[in-house]
MMTF fields as JSON, N, C-alpha, C and O atoms, coordinates in Angstrom:
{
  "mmtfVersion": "1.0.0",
  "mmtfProducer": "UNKNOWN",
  "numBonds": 343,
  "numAtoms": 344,
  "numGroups": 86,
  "numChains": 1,
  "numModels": 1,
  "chainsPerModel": [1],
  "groupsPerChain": [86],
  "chainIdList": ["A"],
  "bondAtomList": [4, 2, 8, 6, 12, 10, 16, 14, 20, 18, 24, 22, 28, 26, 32, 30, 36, 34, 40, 38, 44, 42, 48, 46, 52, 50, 56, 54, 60, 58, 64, 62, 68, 66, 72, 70, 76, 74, 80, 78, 84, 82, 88, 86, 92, 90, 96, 94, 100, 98, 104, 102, 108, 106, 112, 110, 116, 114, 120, 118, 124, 122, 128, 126, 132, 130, 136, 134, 140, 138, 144, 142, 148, 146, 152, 150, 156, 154, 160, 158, 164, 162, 168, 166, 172, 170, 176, 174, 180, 178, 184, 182, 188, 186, 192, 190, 196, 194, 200, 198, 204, 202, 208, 206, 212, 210, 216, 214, 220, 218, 224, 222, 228, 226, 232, 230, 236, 234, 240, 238, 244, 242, 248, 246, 252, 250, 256, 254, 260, 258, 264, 262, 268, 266, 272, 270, 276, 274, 280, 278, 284, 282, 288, 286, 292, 290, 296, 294, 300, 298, 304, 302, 308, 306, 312, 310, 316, 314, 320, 318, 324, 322, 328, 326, 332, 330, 336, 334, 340, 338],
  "bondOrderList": [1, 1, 1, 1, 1, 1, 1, 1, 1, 1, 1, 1, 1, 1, 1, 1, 1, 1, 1, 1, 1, 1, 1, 1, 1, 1, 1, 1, 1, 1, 1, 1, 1, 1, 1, 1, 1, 1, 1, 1, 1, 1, 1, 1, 1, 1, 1, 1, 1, 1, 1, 1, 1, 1, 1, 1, 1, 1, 1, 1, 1, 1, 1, 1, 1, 1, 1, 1, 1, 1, 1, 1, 1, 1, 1, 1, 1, 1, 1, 1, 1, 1, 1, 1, 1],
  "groupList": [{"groupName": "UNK", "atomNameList": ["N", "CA", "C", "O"], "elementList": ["N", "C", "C", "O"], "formalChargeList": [0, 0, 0, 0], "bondAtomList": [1, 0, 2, 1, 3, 2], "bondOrderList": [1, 1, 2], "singleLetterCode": "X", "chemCompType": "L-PEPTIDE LINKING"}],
  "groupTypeList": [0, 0, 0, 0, 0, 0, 0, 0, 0, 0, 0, 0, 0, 0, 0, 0, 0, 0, 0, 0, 0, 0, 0, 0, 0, 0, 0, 0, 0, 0, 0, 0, 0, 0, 0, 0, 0, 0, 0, 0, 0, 0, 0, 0, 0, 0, 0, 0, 0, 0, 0, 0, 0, 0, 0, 0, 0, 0, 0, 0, 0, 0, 0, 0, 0, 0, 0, 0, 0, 0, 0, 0, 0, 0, 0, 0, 0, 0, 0, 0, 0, 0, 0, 0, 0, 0],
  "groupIdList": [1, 2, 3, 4, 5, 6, 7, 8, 9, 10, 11, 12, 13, 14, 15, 16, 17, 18, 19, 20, 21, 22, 23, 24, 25, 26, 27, 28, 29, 30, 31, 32, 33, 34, 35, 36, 37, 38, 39, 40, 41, 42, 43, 44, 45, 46, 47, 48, 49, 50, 51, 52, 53, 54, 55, 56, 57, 58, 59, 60, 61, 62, 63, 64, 65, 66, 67, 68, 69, 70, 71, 72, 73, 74, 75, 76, 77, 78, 79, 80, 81, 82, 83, 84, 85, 86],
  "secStructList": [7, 6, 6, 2, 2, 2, 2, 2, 2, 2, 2, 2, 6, 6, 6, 3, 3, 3, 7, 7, 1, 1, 7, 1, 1, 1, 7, 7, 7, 7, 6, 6, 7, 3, 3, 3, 3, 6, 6, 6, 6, 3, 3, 3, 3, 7, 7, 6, 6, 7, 7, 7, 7, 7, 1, 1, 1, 7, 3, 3, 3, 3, 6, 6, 6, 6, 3, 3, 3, 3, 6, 6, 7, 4, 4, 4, 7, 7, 5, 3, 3, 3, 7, 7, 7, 7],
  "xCoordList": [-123.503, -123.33, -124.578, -124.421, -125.838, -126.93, -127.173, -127.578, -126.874, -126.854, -126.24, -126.76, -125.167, -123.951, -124.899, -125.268, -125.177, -126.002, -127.454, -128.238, -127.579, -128.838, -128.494, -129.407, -127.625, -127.218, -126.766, -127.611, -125.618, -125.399, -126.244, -125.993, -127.261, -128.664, -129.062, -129.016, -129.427, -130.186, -129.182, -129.663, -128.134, -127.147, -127.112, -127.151, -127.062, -127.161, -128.614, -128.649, -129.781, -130.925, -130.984, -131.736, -130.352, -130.441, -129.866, -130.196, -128.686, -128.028, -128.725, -128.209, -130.225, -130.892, -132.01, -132.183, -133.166, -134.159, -134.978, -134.511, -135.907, -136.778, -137.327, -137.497, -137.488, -138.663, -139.685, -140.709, -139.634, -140.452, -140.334, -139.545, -140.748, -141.051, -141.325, -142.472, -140.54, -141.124, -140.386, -139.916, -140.447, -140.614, -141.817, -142.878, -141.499, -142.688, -142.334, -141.522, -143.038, -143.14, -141.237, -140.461, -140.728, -139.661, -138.423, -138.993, -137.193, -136.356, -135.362, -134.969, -135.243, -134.342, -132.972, -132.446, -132.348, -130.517, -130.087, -129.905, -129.17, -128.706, -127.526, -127.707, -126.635, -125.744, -125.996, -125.207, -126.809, -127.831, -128.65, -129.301, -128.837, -130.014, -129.365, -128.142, -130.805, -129.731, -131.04, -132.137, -130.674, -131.645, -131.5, -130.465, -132.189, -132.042, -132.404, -133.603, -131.379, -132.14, -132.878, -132.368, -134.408, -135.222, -134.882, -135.277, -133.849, -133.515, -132.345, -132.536, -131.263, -130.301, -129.496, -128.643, -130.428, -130.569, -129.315, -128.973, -128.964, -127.789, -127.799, -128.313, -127.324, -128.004, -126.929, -125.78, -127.473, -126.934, -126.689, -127.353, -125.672, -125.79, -126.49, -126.685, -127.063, -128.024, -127.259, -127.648, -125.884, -125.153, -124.656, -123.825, -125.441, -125.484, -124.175, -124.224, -122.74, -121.747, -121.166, -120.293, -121.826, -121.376, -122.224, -123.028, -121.924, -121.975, -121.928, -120.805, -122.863, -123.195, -123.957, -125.139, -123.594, -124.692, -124.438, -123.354, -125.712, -125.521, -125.045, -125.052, -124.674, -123.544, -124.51, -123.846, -126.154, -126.924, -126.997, -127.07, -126.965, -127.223, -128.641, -129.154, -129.189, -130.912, -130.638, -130.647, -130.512, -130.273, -129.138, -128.126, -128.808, -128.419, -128.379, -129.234, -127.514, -127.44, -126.195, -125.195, -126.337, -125.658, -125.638, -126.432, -124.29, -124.72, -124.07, -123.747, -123.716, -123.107, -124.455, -124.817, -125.067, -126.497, -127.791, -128.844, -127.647, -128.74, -129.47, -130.468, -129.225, -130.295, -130.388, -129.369, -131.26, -131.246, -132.576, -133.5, -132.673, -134.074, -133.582, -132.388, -134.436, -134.455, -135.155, -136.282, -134.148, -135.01, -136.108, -137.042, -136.381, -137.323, -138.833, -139.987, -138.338, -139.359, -139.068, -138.564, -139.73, -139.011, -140.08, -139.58, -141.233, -142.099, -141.352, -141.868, -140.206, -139.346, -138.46, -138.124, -138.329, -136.692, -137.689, -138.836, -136.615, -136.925, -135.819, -134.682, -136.317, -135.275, -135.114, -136.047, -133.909, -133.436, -132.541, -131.983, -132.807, -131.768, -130.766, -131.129, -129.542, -128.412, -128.809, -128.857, -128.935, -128.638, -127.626, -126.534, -127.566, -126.583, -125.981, -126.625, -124.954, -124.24, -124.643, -125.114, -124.628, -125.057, -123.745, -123.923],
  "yCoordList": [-115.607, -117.03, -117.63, -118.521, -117.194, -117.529, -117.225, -118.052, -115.937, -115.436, -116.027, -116.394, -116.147, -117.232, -118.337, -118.648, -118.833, -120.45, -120.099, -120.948, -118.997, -119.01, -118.192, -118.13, -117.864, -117.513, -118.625, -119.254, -118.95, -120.487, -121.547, -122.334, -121.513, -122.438, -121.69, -122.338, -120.527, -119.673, -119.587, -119.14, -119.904, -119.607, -121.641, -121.789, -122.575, -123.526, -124.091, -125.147, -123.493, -123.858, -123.339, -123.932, -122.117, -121.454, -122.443, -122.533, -123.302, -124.443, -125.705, -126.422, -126.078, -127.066, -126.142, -124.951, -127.613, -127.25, -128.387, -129.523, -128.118, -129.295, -130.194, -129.757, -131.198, -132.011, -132.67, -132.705, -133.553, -134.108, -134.225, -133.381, -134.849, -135.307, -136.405, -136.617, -137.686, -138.934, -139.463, -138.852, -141.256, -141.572, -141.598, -141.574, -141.649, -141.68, -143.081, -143.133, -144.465, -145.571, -145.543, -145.531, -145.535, -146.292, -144.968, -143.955, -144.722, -143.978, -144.378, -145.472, -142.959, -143.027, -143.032, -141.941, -143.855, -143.084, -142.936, -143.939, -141.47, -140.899, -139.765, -138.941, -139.78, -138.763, -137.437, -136.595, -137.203, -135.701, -135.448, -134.408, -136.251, -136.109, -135.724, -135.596, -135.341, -135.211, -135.258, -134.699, -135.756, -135.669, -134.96, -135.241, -133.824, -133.029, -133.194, -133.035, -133.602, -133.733, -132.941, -131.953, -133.406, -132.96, -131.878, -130.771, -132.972, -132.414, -131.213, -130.012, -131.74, -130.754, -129.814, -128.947, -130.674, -129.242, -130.418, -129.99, -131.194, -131.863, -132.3, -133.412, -131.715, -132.015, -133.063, -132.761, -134.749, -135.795, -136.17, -135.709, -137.051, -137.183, -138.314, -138.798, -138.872, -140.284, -140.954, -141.942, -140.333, -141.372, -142.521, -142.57, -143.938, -145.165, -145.735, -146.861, -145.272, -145.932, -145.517, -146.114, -144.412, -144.047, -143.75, -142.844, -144.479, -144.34, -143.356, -142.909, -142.857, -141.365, -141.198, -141.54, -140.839, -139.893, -138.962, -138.525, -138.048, -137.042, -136.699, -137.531, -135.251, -135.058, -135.257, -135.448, -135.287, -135.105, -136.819, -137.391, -137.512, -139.164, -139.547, -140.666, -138.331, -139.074, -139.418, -140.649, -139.202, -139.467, -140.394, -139.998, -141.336, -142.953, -142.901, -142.167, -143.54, -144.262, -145.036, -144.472, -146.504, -147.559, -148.348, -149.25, -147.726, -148.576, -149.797, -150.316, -150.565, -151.816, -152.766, -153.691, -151.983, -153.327, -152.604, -152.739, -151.899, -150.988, -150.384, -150.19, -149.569, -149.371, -147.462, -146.803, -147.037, -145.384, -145.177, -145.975, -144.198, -143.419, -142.923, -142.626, -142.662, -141.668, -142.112, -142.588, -141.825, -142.034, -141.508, -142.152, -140.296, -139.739, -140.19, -139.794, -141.042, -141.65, -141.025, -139.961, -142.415, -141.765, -140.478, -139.397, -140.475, -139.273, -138.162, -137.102, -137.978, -136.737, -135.775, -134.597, -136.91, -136.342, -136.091, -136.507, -134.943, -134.113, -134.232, -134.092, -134.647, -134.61, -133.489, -133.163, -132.976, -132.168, -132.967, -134.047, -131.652, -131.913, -130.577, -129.45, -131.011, -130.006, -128.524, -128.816, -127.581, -126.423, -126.49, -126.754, -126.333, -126.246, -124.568, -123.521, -124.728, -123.164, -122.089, -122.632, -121.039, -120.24, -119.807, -119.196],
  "zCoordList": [-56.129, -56.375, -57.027, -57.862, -56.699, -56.881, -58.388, -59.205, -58.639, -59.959, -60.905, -61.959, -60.608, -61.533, -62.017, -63.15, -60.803, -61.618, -62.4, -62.824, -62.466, -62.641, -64.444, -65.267, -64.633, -65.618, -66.392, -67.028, -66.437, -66.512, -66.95, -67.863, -66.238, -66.643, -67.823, -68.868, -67.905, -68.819, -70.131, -71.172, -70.112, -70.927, -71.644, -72.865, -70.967, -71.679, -72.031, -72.663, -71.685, -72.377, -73.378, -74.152, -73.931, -75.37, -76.528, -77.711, -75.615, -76.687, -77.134, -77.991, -76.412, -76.665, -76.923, -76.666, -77.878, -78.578, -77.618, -77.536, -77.079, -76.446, -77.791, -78.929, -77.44, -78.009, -77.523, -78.205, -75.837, -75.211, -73.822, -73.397, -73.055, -71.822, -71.744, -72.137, -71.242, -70.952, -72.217, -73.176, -71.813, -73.733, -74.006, -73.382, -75.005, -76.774, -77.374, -78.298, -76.776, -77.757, -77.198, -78.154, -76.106, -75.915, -75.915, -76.321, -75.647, -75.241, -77.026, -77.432, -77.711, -78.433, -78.436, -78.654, -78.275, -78.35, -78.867, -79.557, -79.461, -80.655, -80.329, -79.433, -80.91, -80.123, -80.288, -79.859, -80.749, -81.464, -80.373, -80.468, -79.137, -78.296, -77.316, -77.258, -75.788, -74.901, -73.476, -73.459, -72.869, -71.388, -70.551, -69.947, -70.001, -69.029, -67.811, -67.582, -66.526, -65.487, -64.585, -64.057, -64.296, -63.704, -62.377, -62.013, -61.877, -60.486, -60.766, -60.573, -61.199, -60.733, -62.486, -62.676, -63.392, -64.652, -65.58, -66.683, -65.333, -66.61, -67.706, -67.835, -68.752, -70.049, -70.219, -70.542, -69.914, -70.91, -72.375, -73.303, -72.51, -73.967, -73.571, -72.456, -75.434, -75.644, -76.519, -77.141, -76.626, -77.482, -76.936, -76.029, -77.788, -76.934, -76.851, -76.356, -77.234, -76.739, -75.288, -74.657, -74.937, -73.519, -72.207, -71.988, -71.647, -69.992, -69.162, -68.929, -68.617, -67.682, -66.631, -66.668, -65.919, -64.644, -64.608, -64.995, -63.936, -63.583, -61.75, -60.843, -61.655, -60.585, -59.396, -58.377, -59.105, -58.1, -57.968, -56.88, -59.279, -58.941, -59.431, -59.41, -59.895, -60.282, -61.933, -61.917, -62.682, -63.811, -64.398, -63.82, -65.176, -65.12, -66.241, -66.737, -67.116, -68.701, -68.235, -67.79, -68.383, -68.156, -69.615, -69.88, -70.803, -72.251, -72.159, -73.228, -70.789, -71.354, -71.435, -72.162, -70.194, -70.032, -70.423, -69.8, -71.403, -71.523, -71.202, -71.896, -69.49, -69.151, -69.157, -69.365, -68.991, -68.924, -68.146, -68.305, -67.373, -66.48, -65.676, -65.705, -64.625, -63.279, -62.127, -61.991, -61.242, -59.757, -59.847, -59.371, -60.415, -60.047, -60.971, -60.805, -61.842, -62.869, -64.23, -64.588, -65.043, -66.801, -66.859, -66.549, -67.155, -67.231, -66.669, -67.023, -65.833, -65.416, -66.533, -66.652, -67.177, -67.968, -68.965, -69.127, -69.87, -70.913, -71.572, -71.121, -73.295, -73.851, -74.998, -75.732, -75.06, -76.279, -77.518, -77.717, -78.207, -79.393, -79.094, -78.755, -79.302, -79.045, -80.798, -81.993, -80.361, -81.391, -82.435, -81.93, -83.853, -84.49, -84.55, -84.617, -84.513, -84.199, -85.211, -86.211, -85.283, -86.636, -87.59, -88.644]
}
């Protein structure tokens, strides 16, 4: 069981490209982007027409009132860019 997830994880970090940690001069939203949560590994989208959490509850994007971060603090989240396929 342990293995499964641990594959799984290893199998969807190959599909993202990191770029940062924290914002940089403010949080971009783009549907090309994506936030990974700290805690329980969920790669969000940043596309600002939609609304998300993640399944543990620390990670938040609310696009009616704009808001996006983490319980655990913005400096937590890491954001990617999704891989283009080959």
């Amino acid at each position: 069981m342990l293995l499964d997830k641990i594959m799984k994880k290893r199998k969807s970090s190959l599909q993202y490209q990191y770029l940062q940690t924290g914002p940089k001069n403010g949080w971009a939203m783009k549907s090309d982007l994506y936030a990974k949560c700290p805690q329980c590994g969920y790669y969000m989208s940043l596309d600002p027409t939609q609304s998300d959490e993640c399944p543990c509850g620390n990670l938040f994007k609310d696009c009616n009132f704009g808001r996006f971060g983490a319980r655990t603090g913005d400096e937590t989240i890491e954001i990617y860019r999704k891989k283009k396929a080959l």
